[in-house]
C-alpha positions as CSV (number, residue, x, y, z in Angstrom):
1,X,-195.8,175.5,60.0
2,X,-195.1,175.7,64.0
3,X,-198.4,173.3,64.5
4,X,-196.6,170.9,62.3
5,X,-193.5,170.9,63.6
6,X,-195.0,170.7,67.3
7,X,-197.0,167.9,66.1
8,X,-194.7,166.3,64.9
9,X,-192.2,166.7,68.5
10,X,-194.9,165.5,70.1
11,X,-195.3,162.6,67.8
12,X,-191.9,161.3,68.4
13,X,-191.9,161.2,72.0
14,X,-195.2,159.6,71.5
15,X,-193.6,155.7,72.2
16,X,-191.6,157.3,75.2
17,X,-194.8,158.5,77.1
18,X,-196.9,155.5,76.2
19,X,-194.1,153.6,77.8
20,X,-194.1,155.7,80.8
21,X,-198.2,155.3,81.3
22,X,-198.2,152.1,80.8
23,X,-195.4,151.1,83.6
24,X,-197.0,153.3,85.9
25,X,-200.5,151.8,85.3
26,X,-199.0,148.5,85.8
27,X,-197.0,149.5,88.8
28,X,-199.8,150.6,90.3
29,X,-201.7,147.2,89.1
30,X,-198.7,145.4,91.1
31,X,-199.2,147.5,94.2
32,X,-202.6,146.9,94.4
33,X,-202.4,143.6,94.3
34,X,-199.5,143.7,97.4
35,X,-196.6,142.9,94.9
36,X,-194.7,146.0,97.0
37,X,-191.3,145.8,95.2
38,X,-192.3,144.8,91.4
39,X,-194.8,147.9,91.7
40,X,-192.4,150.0,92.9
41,X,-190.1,149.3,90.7
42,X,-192.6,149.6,87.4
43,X,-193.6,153.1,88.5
44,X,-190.0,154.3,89.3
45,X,-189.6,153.4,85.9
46,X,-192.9,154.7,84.5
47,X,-191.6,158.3,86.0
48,X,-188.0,158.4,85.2
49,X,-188.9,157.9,81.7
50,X,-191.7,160.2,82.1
51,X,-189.8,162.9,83.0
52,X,-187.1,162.8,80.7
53,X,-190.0,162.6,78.1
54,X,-190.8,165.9,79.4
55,X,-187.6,167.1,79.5
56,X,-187.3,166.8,76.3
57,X,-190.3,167.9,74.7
58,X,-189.8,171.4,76.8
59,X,-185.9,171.9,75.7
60,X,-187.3,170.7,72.3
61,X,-190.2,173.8,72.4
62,X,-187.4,176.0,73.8
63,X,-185.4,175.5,70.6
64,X,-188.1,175.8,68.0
65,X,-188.9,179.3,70.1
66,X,-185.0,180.2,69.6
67,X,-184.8,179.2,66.3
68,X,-188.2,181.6,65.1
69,X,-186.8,184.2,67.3
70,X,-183.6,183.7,65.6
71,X,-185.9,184.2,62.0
72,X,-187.5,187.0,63.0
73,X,-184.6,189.1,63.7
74,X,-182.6,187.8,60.5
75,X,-185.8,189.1,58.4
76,X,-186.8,191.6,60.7
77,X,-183.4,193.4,61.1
């Protein structure tokens, strides 16, 4: 059940990193190519978004771990 549900987390935020890989590839693209600004600016953007994906997916784990630990005392005790 806790694959699942991580699976399925990780699933969601799927779009948000695939955005954030794909602006820093392109960034990158740019500043290799000596466009200085539009590559900065693609992978500013690339890592913003990238790190609130992470963000979220951690605070997400953090609650699934609550909420078990939560279970396991309601049955436990």
């Amino acid at each position: 059940e806790s694959k699942r549900e991580l699976f399925s987390l990780l699933l969601s935020h799927a779009v948000n990193s695939f955005i954030a890989v794909l602006s820093i590839i392109f960034g990158i693209q740019s500043l290799l190519k000596g466009e200085m600004a539009s590559g900065l600016v693609l992978g500013g953007i690339g890592l913003i978004v990238g790190g609130i994906t992470i963000y979220l997916i951690q605070k997400s784990i953090r609650n699934l771990i609550h909420e078990k630990k939560s279970k396991n005392r309601t049955i436990n005790g």
